[in-house]
C-alpha positions in Angstrom: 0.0 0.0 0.0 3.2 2.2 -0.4 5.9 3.4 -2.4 9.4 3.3 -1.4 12.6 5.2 -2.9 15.9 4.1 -2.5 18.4 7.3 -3.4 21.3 8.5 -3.5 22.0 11.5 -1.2 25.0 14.1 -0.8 26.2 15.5 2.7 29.0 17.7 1.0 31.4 15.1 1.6 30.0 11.5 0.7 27.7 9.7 -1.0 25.2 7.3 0.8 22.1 5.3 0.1 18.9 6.2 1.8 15.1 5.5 2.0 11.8 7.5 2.0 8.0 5.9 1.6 5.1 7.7 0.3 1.4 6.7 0.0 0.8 8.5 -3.1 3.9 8.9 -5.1 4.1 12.6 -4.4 4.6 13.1 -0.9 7.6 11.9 0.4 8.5 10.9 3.9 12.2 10.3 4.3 13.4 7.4 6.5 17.5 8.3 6.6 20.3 6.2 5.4 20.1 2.3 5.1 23.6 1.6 3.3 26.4 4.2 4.7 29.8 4.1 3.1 32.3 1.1 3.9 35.1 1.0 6.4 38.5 2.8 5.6 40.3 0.8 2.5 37.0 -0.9 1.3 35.4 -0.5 -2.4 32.7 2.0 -1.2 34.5 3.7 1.7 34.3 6.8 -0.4 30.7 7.0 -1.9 27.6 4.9 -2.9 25.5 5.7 -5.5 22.9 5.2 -8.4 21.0 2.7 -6.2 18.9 -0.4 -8.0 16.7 -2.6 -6.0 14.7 -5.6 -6.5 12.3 -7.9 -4.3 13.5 -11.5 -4.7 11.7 -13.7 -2.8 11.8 -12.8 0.7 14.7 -10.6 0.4 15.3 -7.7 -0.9 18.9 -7.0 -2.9 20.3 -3.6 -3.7 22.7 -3.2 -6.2 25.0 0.1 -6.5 27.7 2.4 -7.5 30.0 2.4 -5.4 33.6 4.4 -4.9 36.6 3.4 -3.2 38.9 6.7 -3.5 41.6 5.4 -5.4 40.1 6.1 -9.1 37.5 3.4 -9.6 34.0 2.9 -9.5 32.9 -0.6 -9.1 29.4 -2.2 -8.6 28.4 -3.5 -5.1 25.8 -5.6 -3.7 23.9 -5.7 -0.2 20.4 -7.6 1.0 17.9 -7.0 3.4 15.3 -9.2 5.2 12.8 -5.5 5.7 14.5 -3.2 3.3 15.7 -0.8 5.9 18.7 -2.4 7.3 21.1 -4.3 4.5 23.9 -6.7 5.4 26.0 -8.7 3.1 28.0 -6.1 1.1 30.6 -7.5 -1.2 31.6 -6.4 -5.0 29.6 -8.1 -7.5 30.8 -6.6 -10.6 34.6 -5.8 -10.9 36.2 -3.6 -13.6 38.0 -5.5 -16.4 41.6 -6.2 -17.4 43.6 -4.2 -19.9 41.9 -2.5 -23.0 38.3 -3.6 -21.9 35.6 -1.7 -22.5 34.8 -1.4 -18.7 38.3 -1.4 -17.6 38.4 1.5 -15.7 34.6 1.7 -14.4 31.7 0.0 -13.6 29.1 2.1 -12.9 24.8 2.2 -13.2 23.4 -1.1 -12.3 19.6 -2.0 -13.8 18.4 -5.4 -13.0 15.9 -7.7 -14.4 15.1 -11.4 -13.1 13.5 -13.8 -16.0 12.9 -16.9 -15.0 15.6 -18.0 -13.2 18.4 -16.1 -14.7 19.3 -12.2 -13.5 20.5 -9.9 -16.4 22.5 -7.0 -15.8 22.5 -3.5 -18.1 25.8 -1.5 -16.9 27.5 1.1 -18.0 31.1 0.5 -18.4 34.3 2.8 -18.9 37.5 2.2 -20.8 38.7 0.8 -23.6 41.0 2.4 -26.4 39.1 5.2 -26.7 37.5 5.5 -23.0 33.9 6.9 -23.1 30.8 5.5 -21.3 28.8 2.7 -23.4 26.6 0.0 -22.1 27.4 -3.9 -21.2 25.7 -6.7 -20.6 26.5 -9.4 -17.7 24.2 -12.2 -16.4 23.9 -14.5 -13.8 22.2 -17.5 -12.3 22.3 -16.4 -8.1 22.6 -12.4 -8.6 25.9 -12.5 -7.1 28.4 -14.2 -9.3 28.1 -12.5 -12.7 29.3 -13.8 -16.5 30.7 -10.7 -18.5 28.8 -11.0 -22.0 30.2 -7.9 -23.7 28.7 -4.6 -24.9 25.3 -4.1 -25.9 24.8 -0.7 -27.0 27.9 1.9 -28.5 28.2 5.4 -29.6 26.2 7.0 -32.0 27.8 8.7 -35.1 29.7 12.1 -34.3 26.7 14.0 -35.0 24.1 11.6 -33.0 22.3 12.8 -29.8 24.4 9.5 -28.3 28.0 10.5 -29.6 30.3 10.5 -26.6 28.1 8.7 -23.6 25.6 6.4 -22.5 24.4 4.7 -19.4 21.3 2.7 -18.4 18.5 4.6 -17.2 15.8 2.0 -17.2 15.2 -1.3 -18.7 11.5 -3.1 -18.7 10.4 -6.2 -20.3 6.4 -6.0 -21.3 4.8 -7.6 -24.5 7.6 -9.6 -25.3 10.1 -6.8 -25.8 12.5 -5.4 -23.9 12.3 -1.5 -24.0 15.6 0.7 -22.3 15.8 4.4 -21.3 19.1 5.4 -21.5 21.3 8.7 -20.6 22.6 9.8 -23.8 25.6 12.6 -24.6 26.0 14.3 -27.7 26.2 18.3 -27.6 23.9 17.9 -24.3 22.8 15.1 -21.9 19.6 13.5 -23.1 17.4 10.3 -22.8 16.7 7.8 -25.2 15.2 4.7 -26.1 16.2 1.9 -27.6 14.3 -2.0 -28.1 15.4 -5.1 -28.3 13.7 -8.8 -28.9 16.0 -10.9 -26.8 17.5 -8.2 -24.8 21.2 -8.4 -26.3 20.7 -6.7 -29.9 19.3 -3.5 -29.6 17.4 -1.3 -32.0 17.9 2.4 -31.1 14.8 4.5 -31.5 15.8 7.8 -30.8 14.9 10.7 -28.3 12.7 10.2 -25.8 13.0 13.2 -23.0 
């Protein structure tokens, strides 16, 4: 009988994860923080960020940004038995090796859970010519993910989606999977793009 809104909020120094609830989707009580930043030397000590969360069974599993200070961002995972108190916290997504597309950052987690296989939409950082584009990973327990590449590039140099992209949203209803995505050309925008088996996409242009 309630909404509830898991965010990202900024106390001039860090990043954190906190909760608010609302009855009508307008009015907003906020709760206060249910993830705070790791201990010193961790991979979120620093900040935690862009915060996606699913209920699986009886638990519920956030997955996040996280930032550990020394240059990376990597993509962490925590679970909760009431969604106000989450234990568990490990990496679940590490950046890659060498020339890889996500080699220097993880970053933007959007889950969906088919059956009994968990995809992941990320956006990754790196490769040759290092610019945000969207990946692809998937997994059978939400926790220990297979790599499977990237899933959506940059447009042409005078495309809306030029130099960036990053999941917004990805939803799966009437047999297609439809993505929002952050898009940077000349200007941050969002798009959309559609896909039939949710690894070869079909960009469809501006959306917001």
């Amino acid at each position: 009988g309630a909404y509830t809104m898991w965010y990202g909020g900024n106390d001039g120094t860090n990043w954190r994860i906190l909760r608010a609830t609302s009855f009508d989707g307008k009015i907003w009580i906020k709760e206060g923080v249910c993830l705070n930043v790791g201990g010193r030397d961790t991979f979120d000590s620093v900040h935690l960020v862009y915060p996606f969360v699913i209920k699986d069974g009886s638990l519920y599993k956030i997955y996040y940004t996280a930032y550990d200070g020394k240059g990376h961002w990597r993509i962490g995972y925590a679970d909760s038995a009431d969604g106000i108190i989450f234990k568990n916290r490990k990496v679940v997504l590490d950046v890659g090796q060498g020339n890889a597309l996500d080699a220097e950052h993880v970053h933007t987690p959007v889950i969906l859970k088919q059956g009994g296989l968990y995809i992941m939409y990320y956006a990754g950082y790196g490769g040759l010519q290092p610019a945000w584009r969207i990946l692809r990973a998937t997994s059978t327990d939400g926790i220990n993910w297979t790599k499977q590449g990237l899933i959506l590039d940059l447009g042409q140099p005078q495309d809306l989606d030029s130099q960036n992209l990053l999941p917004g949203s990805v939803i799966f209803e009437e047999g297609i999977f439809k993505m929002y995505y952050w898009a940077h050309g000349n200007n941050w925008r969002l798009l959309y793009a559609a896909s039939k088996n949710g690894i070869d996409w079909e960009k469809k242009g501006l959306a917001l």
